[in-house]
One Martini backbone bead per residue (centre of mass of N, CA, C, O) as a GRO file, in nm:
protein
  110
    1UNK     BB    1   0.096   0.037   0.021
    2UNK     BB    2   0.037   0.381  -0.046
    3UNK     BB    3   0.157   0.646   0.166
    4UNK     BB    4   0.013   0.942   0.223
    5UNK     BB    5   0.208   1.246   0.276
    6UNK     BB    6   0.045   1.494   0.347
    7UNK     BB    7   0.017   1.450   0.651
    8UNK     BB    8   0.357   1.496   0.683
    9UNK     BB    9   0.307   1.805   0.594
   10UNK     BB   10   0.047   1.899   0.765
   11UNK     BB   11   0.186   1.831   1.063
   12UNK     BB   12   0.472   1.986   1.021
   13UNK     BB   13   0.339   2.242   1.027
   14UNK     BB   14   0.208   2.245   1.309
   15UNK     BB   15   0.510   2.207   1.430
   16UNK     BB   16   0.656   2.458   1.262
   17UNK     BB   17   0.421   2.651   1.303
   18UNK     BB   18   0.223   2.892   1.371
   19UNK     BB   19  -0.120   2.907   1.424
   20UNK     BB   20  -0.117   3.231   1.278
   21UNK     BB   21   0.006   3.139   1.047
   22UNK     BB   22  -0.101   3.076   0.709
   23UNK     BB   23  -0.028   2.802   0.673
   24UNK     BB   24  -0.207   2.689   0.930
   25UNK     BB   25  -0.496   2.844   0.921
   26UNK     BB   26  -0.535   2.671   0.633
   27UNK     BB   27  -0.534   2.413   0.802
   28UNK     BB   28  -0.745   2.366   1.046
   29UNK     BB   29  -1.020   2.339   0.876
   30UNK     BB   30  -0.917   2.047   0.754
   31UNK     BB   31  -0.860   1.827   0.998
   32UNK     BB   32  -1.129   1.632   0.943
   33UNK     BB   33  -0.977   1.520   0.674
   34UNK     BB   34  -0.700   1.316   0.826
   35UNK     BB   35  -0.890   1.054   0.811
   36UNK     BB   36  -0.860   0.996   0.496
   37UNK     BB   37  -0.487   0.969   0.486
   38UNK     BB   38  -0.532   0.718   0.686
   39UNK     BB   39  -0.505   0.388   0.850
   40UNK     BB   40  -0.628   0.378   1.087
   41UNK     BB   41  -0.727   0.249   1.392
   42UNK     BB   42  -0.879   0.503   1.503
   43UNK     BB   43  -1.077   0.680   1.351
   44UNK     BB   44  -1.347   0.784   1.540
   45UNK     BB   45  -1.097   0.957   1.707
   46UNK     BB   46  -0.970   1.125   1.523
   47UNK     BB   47  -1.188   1.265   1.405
   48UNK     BB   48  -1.260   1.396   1.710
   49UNK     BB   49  -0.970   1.550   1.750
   50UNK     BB   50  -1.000   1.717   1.497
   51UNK     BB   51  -1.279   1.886   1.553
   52UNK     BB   52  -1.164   2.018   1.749
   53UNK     BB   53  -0.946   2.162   1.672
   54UNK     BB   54  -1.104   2.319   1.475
   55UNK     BB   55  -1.267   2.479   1.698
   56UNK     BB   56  -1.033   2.668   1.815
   57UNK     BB   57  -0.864   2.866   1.984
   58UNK     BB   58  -0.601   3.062   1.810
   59UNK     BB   59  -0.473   3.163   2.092
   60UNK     BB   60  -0.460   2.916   2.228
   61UNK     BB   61  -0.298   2.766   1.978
   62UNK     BB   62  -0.061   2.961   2.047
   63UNK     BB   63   0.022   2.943   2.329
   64UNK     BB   64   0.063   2.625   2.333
   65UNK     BB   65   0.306   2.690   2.101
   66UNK     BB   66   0.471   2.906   2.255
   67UNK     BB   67   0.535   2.693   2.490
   68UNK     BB   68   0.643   2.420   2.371
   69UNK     BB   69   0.823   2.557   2.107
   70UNK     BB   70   0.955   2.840   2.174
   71UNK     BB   71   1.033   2.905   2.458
   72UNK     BB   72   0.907   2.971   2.778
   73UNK     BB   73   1.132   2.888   2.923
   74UNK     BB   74   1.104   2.580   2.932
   75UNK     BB   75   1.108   2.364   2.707
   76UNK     BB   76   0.902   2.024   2.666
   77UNK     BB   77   0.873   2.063   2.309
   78UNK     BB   78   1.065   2.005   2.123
   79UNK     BB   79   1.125   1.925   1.797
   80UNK     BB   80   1.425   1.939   1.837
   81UNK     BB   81   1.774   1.926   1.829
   82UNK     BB   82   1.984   2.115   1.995
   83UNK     BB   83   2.256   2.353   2.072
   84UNK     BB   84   2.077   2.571   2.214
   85UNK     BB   85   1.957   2.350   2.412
   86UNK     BB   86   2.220   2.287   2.507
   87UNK     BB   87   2.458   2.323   2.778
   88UNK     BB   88   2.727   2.268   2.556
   89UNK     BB   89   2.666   2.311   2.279
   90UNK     BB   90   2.617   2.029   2.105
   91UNK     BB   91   2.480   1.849   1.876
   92UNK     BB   92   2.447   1.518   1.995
   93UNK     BB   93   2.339   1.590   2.269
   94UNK     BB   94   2.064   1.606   2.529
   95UNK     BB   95   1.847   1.711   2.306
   96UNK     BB   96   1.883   1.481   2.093
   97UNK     BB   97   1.861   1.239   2.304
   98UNK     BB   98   1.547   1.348   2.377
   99UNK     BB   99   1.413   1.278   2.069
  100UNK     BB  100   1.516   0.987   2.030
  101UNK     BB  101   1.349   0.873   2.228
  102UNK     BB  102   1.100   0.986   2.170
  103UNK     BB  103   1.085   0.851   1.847
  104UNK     BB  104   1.084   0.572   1.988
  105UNK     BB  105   0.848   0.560   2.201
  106UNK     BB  106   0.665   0.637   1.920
  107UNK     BB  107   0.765   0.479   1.654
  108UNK     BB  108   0.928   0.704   1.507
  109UNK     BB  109   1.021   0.781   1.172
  110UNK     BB  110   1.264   0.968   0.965
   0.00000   0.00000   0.00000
């Protein structure tokens, strides 16, 4: 089966751009029809989480993205291992290292 990559560029979008982004924002609400581009396990779990997203308030939404992925005091949920948040300011220090493990314990492979 081909894997529609869409979804991959759709999400990747939503973790790298502000939700106040013109390319968020015009992608938040389509999030109800991400159920359609895989073979989820739980199709009717995704469609109810995706409806919810799209209901969401912007402010709301920007506040939580700038919460966890901008870093106002310690960053929760970086999306990537960086050298300006290691403390030794290193490649693949303990900022790499705690991503790694993320997308292991999560299954993810990029």
């Amino acid at each position: 089966m081909l894997l529609n990559t869409s979804i991959l560029r759709i999400l990747g979008a939503c973790f790298y751009y502000s939700p106040d982004s013109p390319s968020v924002k015009s992608l938040i609400p389509l999030m109800p029809f991400l159920v359609e581009l895989f073979p989820w396990p739980d199709s009717q779990k995704i469609k109810k989480l995706t409806k919810e997203i799209a209901k969401q308030d912007f402010k709301l939404l920007y506040y939580d993205f700038s919460i966890l992925f901008e870093g106002q005091g310690n960053m929760p949920a970086p999306p990537w291992g960086s050298v300006y948040l290691d403390p030794e300011k290193i490649v693949m220090g303990i900022s790499t290292q705690a991503y790694q493990q993320f997308l292991s314990l999560h299954s993810i492979a990029v």
